[in-house]
C-alpha positions in Angstrom: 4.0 40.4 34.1 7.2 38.7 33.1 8.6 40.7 30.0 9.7 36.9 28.9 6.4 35.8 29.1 5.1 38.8 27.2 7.5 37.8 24.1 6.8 34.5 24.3 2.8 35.1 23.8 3.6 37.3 21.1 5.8 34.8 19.4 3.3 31.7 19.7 0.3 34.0 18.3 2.7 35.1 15.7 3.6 31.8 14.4 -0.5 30.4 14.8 -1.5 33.2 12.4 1.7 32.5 10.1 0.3 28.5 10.5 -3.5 30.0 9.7 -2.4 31.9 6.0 -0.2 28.7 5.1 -3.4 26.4 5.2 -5.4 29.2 4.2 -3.3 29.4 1.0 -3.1 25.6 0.4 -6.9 25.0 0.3 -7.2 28.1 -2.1 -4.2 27.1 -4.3 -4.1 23.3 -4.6 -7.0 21.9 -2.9 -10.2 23.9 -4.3 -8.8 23.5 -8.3 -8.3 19.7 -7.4 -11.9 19.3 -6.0 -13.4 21.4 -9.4 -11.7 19.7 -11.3 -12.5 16.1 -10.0 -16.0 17.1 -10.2 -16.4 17.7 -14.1 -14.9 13.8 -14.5 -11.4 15.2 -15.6 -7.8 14.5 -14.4 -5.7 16.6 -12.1 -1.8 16.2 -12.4 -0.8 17.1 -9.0 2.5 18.0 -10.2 1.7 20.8 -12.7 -1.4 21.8 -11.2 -3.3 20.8 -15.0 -7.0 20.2 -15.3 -6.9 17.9 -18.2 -9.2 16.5 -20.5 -9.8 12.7 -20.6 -9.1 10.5 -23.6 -11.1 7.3 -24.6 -8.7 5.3 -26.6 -11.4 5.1 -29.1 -11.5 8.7 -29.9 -8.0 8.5 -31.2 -7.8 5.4 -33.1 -11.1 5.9 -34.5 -12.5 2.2 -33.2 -15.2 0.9 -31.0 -15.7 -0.6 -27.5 -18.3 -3.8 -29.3 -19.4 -4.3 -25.7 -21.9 -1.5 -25.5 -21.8 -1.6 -21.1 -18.5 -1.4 -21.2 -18.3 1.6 -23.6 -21.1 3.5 -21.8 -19.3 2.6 -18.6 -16.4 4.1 -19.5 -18.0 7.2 -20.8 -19.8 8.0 -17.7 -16.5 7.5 -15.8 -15.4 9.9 -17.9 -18.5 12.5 -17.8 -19.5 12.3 -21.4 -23.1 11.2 -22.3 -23.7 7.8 -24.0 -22.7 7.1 -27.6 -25.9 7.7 -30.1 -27.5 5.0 -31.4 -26.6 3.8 -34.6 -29.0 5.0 -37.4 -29.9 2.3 -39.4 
């Protein structure tokens, strides 16, 4: 066979597995942490690869949502289990 032929072969199959490791390696590195992450209801920064906590403004100024949907809306988009009920 053609030794030109021969190289070439070798060449494409080099740079398919080279191709193969590089997606490999993206799925195990970025892609994967993303997914986890979005699937406990918390934020991934793409840019410094963080799995971060969400914040309702309410935890940090210390006030309530008064429309109770609205406040167990935003809870459950958040992954945190309704608000107790107030004891009375």
């Amino acid at each position: 066979m053609n030794p030109n032929i021969e190289r070439l072969k070798l060449i494409f199959i080099g740079v398919f597995g080279v191709l193969v490791v590089a997606v490999a390696v993206w799925q195990i590195v970025w892609i994967f942490p993303e997914k986890r992450c979005e699937k406990v209801h918390k934020w991934w920064d793409n840019g410094e690869r963080v799995c971060a906590t969400p914040v309702l403004v309410s935890d940090i100024t210390g006030r309530t949502l008064q429309d109770k949907e609205a406040e167990a809306a935003a809870r459950a988009a958040i992954g945190r289990p309704p608000a107790p009920a107030p004891k009375n």
